[in-house]
Structure formats: C-alpha cells, structure tokens
PAKEBA-753503 format. One line per field, with one value per residue: residue number from 1; residue in three letters; z, x, y of N, C-alpha, C in turn. Coordinates in nm, 3 decimals, decimal comma, always signed. Example, Ala and Ser with C-alpha at 12.3 -4.5 7.8 and 13.67 -1.06 7.14 Angstrom:
<pts>
num	c(1 | 2)
residuo	c(ALA | SER)
n.w	c(+0,780 | +0,708)
n.u	c(+1,319 | +1,285)
n.v	c(-0,569 | -0,225)
ca.w	c(+0,780 | +0,714)
ca.u	c(+1,230 | +1,367)
ca.v	c(-0,450 | -0,106)
c.w	c(+0,780 | +0,787)
c.u	c(+1,320 | +1,290)
c.v	c(-0,330 | +0,003)
</pts>
This chain:
<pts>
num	c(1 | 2 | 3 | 4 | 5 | 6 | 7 | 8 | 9 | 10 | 11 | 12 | 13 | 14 | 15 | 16 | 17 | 18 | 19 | 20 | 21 | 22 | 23 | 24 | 25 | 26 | 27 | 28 | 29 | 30 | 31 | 32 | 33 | 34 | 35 | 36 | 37 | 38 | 39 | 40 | 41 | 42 | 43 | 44 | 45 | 46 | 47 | 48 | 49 | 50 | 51 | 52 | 53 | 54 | 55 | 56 | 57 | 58 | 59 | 60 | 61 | 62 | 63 | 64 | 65 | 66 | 67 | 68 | 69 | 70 | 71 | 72 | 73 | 74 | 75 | 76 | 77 | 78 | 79 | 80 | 81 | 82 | 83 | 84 | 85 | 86 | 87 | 88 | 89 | 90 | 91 | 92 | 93 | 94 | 95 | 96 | 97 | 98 | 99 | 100 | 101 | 102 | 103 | 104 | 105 | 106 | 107 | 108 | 109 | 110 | 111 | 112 | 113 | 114 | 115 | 116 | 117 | 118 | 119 | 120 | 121 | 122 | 123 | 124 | 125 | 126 | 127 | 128 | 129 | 130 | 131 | 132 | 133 | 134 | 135 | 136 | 137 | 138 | 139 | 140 | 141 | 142 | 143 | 144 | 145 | 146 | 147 | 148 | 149 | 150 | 151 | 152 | 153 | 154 | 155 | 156 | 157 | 158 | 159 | 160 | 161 | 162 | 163 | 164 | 165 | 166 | 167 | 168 | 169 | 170 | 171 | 172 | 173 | 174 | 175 | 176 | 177 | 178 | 179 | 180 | 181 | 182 | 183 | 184 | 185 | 186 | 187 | 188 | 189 | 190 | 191 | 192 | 193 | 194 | 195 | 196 | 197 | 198)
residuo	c(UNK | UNK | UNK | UNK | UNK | UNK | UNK | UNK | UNK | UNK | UNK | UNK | UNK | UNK | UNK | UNK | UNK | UNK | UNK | UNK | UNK | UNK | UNK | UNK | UNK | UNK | UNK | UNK | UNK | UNK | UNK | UNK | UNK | UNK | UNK | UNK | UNK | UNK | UNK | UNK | UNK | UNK | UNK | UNK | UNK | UNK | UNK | UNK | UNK | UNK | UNK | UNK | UNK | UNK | UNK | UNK | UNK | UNK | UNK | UNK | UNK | UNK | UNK | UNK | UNK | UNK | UNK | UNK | UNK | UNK | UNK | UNK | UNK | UNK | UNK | UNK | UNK | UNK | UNK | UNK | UNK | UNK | UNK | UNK | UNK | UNK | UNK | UNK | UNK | UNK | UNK | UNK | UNK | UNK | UNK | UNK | UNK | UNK | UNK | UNK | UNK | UNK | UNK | UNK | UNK | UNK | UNK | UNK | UNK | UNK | UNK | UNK | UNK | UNK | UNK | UNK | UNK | UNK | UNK | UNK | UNK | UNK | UNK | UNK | UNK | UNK | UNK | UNK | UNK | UNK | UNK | UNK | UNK | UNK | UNK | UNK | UNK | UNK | UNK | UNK | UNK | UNK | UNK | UNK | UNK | UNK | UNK | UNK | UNK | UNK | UNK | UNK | UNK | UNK | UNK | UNK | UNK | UNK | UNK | UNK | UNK | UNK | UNK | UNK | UNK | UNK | UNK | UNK | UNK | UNK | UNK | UNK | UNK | UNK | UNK | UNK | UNK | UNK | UNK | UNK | UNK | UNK | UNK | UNK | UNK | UNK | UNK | UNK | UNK | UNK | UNK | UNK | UNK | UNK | UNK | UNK | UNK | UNK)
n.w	c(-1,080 | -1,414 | -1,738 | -2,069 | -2,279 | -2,577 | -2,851 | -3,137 | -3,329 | -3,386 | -3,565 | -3,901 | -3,885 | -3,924 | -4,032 | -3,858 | -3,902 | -3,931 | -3,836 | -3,712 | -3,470 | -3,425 | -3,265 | -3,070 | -2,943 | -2,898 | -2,683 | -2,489 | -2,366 | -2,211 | -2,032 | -1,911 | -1,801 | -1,632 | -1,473 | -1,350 | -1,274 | -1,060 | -0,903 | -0,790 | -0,627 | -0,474 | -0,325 | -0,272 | -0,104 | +0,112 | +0,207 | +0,303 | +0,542 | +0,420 | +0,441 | +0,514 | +0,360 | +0,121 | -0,170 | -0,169 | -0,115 | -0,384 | -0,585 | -0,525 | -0,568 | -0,852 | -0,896 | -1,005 | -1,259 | -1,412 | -1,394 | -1,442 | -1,698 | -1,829 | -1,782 | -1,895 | -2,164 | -2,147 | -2,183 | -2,366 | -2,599 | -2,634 | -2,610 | -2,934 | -3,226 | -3,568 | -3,666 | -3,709 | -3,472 | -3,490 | -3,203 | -2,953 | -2,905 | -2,736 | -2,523 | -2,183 | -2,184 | -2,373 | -2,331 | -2,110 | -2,216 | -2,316 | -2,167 | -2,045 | -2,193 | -2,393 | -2,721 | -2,903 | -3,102 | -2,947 | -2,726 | -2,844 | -2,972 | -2,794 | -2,661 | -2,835 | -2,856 | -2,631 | -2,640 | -2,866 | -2,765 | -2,709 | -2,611 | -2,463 | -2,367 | -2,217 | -2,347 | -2,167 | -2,101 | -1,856 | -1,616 | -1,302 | -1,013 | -0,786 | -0,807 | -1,077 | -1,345 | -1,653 | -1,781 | -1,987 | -2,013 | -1,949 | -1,906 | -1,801 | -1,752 | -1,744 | -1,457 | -1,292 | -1,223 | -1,269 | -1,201 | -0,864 | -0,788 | -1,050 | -1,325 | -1,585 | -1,949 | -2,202 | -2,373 | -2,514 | -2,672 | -2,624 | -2,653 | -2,864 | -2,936 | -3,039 | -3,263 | -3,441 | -3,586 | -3,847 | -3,906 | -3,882 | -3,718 | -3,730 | -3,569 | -3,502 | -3,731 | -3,625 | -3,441 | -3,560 | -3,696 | -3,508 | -3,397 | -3,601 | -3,532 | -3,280 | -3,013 | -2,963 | -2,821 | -2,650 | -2,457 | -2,362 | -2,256 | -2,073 | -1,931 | -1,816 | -1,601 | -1,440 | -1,350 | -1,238 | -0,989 | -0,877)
n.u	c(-9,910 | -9,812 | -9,780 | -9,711 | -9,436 | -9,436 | -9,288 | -9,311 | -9,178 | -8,952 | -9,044 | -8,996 | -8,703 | -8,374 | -8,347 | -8,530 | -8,840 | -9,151 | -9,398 | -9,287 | -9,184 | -9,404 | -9,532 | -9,350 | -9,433 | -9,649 | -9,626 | -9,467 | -9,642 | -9,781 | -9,664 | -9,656 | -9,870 | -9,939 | -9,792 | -9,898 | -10,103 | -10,037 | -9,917 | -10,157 | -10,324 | -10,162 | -10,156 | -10,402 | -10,466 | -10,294 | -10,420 | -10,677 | -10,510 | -10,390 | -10,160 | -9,998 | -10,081 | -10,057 | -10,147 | -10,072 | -9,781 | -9,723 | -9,785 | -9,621 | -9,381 | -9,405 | -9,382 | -9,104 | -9,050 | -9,259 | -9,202 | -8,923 | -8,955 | -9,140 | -8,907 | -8,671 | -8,738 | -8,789 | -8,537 | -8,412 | -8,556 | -8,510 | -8,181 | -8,194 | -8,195 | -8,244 | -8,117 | -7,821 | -7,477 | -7,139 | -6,936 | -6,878 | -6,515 | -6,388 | -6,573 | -6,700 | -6,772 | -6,670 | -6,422 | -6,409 | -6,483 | -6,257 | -6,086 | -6,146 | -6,188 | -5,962 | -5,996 | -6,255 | -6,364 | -6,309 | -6,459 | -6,706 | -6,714 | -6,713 | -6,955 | -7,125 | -7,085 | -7,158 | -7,437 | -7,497 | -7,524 | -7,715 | -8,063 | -8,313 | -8,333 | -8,162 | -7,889 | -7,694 | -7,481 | -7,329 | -7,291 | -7,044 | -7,065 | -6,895 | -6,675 | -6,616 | -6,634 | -6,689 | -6,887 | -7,041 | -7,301 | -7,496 | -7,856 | -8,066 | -8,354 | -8,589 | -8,602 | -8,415 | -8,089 | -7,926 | -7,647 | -7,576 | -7,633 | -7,535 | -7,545 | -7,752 | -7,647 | -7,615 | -7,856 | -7,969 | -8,265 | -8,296 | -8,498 | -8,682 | -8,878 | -8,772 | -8,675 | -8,750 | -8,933 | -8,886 | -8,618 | -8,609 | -8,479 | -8,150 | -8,023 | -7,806 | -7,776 | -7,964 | -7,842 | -7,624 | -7,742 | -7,873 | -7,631 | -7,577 | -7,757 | -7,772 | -7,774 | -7,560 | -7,488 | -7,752 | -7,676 | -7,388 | -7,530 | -7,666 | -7,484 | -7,335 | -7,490 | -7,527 | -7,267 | -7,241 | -7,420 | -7,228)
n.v	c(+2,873 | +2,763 | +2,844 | +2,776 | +2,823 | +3,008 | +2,917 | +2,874 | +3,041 | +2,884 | +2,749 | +2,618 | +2,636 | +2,504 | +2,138 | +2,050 | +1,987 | +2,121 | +1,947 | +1,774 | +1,954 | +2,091 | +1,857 | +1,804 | +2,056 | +2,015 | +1,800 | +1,923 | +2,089 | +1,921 | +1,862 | +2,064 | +2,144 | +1,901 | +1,981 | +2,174 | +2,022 | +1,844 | +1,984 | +2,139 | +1,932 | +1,809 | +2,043 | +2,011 | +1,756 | +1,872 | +2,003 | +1,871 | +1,754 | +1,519 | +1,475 | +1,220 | +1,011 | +0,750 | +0,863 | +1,105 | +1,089 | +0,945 | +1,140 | +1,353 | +1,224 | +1,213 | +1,434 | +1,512 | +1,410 | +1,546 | +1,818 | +1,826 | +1,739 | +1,945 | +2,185 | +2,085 | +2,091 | +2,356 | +2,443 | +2,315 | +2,442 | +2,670 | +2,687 | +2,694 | +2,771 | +2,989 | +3,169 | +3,076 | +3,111 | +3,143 | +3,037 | +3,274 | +3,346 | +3,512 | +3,458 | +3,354 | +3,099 | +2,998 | +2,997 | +2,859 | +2,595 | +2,535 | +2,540 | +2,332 | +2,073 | +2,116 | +2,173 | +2,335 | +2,143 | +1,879 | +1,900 | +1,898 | +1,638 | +1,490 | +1,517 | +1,446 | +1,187 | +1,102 | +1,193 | +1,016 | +0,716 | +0,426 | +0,425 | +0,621 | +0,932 | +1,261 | +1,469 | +1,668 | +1,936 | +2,025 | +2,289 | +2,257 | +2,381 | +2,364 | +2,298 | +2,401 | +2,399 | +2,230 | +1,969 | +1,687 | +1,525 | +1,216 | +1,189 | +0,946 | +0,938 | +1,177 | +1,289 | +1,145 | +1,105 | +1,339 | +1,558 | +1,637 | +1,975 | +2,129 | +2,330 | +2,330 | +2,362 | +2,345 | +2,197 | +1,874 | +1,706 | +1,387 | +1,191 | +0,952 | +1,150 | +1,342 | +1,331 | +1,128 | +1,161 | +1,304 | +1,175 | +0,927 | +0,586 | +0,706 | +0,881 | +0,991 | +1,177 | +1,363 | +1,438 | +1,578 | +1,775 | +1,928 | +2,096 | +2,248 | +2,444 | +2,537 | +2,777 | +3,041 | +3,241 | +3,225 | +3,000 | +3,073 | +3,297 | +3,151 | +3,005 | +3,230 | +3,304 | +3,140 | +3,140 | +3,357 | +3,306 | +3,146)
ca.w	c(-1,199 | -1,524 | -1,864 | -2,147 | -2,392 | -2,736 | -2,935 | -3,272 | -3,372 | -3,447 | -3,713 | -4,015 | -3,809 | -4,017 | -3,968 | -3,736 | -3,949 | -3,862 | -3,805 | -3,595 | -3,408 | -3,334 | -3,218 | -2,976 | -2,842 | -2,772 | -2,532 | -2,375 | -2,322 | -2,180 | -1,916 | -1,777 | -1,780 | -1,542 | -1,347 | -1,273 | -1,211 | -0,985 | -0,782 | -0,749 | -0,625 | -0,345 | -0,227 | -0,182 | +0,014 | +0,215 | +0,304 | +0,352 | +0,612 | +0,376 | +0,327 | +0,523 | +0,266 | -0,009 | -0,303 | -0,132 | -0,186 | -0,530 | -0,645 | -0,517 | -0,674 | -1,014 | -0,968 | -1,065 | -1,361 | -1,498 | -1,366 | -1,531 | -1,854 | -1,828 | -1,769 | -1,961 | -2,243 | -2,248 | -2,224 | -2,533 | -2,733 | -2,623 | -2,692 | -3,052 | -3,373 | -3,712 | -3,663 | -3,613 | -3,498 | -3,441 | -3,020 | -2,947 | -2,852 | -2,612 | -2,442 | -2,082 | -2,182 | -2,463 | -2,276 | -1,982 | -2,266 | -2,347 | -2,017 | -1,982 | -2,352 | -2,491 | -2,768 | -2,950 | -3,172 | -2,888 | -2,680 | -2,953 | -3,015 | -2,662 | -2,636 | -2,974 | -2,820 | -2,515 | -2,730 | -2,979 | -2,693 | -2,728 | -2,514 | -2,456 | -2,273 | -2,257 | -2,313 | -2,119 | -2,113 | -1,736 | -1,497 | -1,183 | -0,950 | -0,687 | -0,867 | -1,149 | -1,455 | -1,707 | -1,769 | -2,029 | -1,928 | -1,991 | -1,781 | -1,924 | -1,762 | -1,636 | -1,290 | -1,216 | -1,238 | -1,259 | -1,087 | -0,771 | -0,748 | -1,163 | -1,346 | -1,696 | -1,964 | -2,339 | -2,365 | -2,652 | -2,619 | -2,752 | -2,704 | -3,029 | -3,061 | -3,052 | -3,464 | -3,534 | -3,760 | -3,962 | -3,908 | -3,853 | -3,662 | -3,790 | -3,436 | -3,568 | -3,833 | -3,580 | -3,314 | -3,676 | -3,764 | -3,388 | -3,378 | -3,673 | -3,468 | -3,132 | -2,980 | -2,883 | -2,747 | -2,516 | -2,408 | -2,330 | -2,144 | -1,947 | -1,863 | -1,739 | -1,494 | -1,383 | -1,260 | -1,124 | -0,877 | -0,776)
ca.u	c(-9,937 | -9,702 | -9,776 | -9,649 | -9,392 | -9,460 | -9,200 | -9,361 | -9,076 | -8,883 | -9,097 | -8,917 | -8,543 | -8,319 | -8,303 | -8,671 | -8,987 | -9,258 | -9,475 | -9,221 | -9,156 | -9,557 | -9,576 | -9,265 | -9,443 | -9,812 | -9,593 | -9,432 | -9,775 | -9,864 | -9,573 | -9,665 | -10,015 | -9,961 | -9,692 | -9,972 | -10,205 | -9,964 | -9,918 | -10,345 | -10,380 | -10,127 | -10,211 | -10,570 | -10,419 | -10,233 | -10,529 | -10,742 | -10,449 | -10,367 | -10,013 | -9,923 | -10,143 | -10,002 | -10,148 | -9,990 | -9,638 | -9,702 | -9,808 | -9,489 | -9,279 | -9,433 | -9,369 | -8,964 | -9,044 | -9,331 | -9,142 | -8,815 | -9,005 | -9,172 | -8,807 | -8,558 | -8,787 | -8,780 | -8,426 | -8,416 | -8,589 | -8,466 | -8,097 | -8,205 | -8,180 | -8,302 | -7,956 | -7,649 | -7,353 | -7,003 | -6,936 | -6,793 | -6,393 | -6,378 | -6,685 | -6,650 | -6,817 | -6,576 | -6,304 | -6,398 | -6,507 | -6,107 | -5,991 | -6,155 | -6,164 | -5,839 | -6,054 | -6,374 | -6,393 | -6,266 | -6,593 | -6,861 | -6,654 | -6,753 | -7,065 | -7,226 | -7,071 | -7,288 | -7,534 | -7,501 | -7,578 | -7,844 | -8,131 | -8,400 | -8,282 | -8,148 | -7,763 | -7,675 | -7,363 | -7,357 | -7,204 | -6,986 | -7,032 | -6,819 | -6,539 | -6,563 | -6,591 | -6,788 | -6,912 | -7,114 | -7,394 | -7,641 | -7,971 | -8,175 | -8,518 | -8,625 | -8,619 | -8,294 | -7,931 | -7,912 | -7,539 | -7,626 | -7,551 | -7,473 | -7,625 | -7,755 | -7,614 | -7,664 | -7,927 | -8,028 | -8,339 | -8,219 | -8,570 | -8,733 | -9,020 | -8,724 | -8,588 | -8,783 | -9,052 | -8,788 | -8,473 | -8,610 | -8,380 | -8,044 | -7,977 | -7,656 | -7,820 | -8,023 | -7,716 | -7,521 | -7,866 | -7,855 | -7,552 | -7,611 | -7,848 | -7,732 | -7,787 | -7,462 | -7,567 | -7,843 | -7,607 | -7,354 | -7,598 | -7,714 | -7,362 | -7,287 | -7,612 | -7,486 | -7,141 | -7,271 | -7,477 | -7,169)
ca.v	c(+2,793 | +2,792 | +2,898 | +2,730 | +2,917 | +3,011 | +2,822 | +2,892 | +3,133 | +2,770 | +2,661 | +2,699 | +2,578 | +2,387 | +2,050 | +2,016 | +1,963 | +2,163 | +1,853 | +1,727 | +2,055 | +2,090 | +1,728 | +1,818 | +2,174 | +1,955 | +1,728 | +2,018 | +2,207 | +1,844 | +1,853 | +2,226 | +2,085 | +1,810 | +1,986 | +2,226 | +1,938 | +1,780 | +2,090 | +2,161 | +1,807 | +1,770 | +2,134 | +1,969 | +1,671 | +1,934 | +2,123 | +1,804 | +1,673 | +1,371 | +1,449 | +1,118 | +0,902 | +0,697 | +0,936 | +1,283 | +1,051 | +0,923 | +1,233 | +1,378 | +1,131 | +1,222 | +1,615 | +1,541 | +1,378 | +1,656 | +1,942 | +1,812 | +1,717 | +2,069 | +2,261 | +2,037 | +2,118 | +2,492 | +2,469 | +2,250 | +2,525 | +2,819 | +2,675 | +2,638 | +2,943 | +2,995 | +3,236 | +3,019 | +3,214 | +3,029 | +3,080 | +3,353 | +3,275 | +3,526 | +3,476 | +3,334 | +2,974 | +2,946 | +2,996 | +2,727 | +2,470 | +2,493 | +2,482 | +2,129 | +2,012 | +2,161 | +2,262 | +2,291 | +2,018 | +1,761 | +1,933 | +1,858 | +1,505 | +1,372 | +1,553 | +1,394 | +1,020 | +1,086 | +1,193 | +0,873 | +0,625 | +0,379 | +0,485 | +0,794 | +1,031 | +1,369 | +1,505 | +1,807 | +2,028 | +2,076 | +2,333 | +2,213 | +2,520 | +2,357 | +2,305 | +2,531 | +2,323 | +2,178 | +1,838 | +1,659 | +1,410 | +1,158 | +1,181 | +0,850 | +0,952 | +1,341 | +1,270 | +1,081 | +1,108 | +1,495 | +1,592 | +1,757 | +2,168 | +2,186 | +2,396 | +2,299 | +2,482 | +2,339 | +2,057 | +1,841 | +1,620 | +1,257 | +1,108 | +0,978 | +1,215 | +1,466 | +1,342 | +1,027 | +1,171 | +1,344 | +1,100 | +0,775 | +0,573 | +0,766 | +0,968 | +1,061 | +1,265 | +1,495 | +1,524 | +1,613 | +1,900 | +1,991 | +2,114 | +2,399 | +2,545 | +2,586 | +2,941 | +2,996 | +3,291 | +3,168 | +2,905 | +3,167 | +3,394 | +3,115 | +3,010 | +3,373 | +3,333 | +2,983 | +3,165 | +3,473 | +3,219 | +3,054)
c.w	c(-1,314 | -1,665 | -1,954 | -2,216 | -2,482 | -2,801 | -3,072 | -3,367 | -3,421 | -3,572 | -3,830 | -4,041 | -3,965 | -3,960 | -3,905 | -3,857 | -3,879 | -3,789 | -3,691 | -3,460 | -3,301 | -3,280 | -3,053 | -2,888 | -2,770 | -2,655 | -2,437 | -2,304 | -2,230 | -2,009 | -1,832 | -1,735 | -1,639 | -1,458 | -1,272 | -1,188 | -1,064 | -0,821 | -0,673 | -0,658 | -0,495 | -0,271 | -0,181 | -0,086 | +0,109 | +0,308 | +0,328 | +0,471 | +0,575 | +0,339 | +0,366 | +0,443 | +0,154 | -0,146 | -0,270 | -0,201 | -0,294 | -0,601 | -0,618 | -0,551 | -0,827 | -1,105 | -1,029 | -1,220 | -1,476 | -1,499 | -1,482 | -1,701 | -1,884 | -1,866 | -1,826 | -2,135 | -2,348 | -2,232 | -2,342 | -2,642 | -2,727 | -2,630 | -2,836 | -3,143 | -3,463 | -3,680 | -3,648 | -3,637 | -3,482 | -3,284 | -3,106 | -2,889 | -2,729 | -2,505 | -2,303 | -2,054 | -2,284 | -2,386 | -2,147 | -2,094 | -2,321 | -2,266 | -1,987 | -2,078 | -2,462 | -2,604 | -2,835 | -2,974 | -3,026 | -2,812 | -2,726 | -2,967 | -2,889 | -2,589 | -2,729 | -2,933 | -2,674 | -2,577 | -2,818 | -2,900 | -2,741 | -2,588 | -2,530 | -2,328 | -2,319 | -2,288 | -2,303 | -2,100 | -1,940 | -1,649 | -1,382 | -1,097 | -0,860 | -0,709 | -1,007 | -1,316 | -1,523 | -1,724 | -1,865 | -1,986 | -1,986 | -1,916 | -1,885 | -1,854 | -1,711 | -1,523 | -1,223 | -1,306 | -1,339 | -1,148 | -1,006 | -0,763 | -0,893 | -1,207 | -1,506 | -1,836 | -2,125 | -2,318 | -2,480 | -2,590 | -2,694 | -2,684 | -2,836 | -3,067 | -3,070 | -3,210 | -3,487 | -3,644 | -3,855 | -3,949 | -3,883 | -3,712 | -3,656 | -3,644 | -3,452 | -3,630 | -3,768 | -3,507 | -3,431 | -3,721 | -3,654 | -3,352 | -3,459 | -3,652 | -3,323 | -3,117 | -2,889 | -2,768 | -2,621 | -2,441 | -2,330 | -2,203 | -1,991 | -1,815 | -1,787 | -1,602 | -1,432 | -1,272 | -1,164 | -0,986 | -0,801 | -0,652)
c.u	c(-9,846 | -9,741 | -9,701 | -9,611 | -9,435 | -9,338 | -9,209 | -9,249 | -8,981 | -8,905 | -8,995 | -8,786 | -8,497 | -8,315 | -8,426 | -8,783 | -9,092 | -9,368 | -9,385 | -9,219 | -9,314 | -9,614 | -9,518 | -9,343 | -9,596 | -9,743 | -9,528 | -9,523 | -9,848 | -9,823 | -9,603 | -9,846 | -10,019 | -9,855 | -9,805 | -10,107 | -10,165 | -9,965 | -10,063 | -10,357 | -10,284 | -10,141 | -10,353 | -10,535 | -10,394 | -10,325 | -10,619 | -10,695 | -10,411 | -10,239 | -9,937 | -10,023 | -10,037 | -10,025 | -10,083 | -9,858 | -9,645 | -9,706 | -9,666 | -9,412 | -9,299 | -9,410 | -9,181 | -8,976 | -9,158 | -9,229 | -9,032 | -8,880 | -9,039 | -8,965 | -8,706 | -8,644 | -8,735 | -8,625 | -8,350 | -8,443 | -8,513 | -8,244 | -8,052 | -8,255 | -8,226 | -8,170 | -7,825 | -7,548 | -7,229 | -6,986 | -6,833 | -6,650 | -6,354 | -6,480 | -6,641 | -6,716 | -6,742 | -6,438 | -6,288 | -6,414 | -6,348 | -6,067 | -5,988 | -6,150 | -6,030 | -5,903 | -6,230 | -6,477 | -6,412 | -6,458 | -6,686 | -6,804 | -6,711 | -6,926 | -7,184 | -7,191 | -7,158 | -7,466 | -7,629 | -7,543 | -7,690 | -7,943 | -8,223 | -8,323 | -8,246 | -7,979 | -7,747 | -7,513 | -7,394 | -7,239 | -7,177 | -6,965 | -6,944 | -6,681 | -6,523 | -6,544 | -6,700 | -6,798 | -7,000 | -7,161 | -7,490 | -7,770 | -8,056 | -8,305 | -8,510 | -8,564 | -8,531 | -8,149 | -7,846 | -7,773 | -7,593 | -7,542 | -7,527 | -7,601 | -7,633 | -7,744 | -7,651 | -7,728 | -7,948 | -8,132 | -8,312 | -8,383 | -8,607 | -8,802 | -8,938 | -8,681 | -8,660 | -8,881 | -8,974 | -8,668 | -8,537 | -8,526 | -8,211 | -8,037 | -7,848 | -7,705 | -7,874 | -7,928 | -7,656 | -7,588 | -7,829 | -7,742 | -7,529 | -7,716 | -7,844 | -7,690 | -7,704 | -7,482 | -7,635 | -7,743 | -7,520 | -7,391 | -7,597 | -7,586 | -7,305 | -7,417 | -7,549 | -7,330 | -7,131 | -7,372 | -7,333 | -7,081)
c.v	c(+2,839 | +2,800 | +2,834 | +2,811 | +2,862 | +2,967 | +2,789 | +2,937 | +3,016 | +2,708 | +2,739 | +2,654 | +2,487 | +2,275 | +1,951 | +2,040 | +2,041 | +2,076 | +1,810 | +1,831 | +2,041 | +1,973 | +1,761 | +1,965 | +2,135 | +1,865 | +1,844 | +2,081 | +2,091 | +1,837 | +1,949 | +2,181 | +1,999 | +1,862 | +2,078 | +2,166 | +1,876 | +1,879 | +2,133 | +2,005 | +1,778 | +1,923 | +2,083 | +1,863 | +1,744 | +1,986 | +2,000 | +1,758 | +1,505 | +1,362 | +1,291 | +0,953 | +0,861 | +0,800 | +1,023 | +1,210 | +0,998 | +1,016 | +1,330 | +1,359 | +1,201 | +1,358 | +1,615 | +1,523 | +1,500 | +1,779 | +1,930 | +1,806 | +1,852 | +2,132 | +2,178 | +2,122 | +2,290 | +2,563 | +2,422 | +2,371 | +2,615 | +2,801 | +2,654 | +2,795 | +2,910 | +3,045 | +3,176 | +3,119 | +3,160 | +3,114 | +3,191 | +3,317 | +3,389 | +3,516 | +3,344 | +3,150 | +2,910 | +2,907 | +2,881 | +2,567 | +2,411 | +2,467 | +2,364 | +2,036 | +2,013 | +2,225 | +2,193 | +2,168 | +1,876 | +1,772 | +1,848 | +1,719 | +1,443 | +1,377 | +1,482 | +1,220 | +1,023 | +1,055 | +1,087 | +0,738 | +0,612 | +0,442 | +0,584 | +0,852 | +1,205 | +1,416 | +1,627 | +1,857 | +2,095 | +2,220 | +2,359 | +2,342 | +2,536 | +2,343 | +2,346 | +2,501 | +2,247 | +2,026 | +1,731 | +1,525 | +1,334 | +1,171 | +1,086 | +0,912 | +1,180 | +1,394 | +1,229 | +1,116 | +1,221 | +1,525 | +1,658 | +1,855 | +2,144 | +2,204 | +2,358 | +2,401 | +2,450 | +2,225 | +2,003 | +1,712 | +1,523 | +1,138 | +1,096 | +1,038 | +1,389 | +1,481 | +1,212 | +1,007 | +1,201 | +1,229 | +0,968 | +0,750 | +0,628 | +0,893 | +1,074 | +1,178 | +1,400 | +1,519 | +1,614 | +1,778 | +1,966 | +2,105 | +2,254 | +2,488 | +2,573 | +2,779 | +2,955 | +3,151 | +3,292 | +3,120 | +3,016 | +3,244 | +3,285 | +3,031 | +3,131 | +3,391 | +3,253 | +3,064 | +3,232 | +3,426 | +3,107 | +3,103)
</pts>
C-alpha cells in the first residue's frame, strides 16, 4: 500500500497559491487512495478466481491511469523549490540538454510550446535510454502515450486545477511562474538515476 507525500514544505512557492497548492495535494492524496483501492480489489478477484471476469479487467484498465495520476504527481512536486538555482552547466543533464538543443534557451523555447498547447495534459522532459537523448513530450491523459523505455525527468502538470485558481485561463503565465521554480537539482539527480539504469 502507498502513502501519500507531505508536500506542505511548498506552501509559500512563488507563483502557486496556497489555496491552489492544497486543492492540488487533496487530488494527489485522492490518486494514492484509489491506486491503493484498485490494488485491494483485484487482489480479492484474484483470490476469489475472478480474474477472467469483466470487473478484474476494468479494474485493471483503471490502475494506469491512478497509478500515473498518483506518480506523475509526485514528480510534479518534488521538481518544484522555494530555492531556485540556475542548472548547473557542468552537470551531466546540462550538458545532454545542449547536445540535443544547442542551448538552453532553445530547450525551455520548445518545452513551454509543448507546454502552451490547447488541452489537459501533462509536459514531460523525457529520457531516451536507447538512444541516449532527451526528448520533450505531451502525454494528454495519465495513462496513454508515455514513450516506451524513457525515463521521466522534468514534469510540469498543464491540467487546469494545476494554475486555474491563480491564472485563470492565461496558461502562459503559470508555464512563465513554473519555470522560476524548477529544482534543477532534483531534476539533475533524477537524470543521473535515469543513466546509471541504462
């Protein structure tokens, strides 16, 4: 069973509303909720012998979309500072975001037009383990159209209950906030996990 993080340590953030913030950490606590519901509920099918029923496979279907909602989530927060630091330029995620971007700016320039799409969804900063390279992405729901084998490395959540209490419709405005609070850091680290698995 999974535990919801504490994510409190955000309140305060530039940019994120506390009201907004604690709206965004009751749906996350809602996602580990039902991923653990999800899980209790086809282990009882399993052990009844109902896995070839219709509910065992709906309920299956429904664990991509909790799970993901759950774990896109607490990669949302935990890429996010009260501290902003500018990347480090020698650090080993700086140095690949040039290899495939030429530089910085161009990076964040294609990453914030993913971003800027109409739609809910999520935009992730992926990494290509098979060929060695990064990638930025749209995923419109949880559950679908995740590259297979990359490893997710900066996320931003671009549904509306991620900036529409504070930003209205103005999307621009929170990719624009988002962006002075990225833990380049985290990001970093979790790019140095992502490589040492490939």
């Amino acid at each position: 069973m999974y535990t919801p993080k504490d994510y409190k340590h955000l309140i305060g953030i530039e940019g994120l509303s506390s009201g907004l913030l604690s709206n965004h950490f009751s749906l996350y606590e809602g996602y580990v909720r039902n991923t653990n519901k999800l899980f209790e509920l086809t282990d009882e099918l399993h052990d009844a012998g109902e896995t070839n029923s219709p509910k065992f496979a709906e309920l299956k279907r429904r664990l991509g979309w909790e799970w993901n909602g759950m774990r896109l989530h607490e990669y949302y927060f935990e890429n996010l500072t009260k501290d902003f630091k500018e990347p480090d330029k020698n650090s080993s995620l700086y140095k690949k975001i040039i290899a495939g971007y030429d530089d910085l700016n161009y990076w964040l320039e294609d990453f914030r037009a993913a971003a800027s799409m109409r739609g809910i969804g999520w935009t992730i900063l992926y990494y290509d383990r098979q060929d060695d390279c990064l990638i930025n992405s749209w995923i419109n729901e949880h559950d679908t159209g995740h590259p297979a084998g990359c490893a997710p490395i900066f996320v931003l959540d671009c549904f509306e209950h991620a900036f529409a209490l504070d930003y209205g419709i103005k999307k621009s405005d929170y990719i624009d906030a988002s962006f002075k609070i990225i833990d380049w850091p985290a990001i970093e680290k979790r790019f140095e996990q992502a490589i040492s698995l490939s």
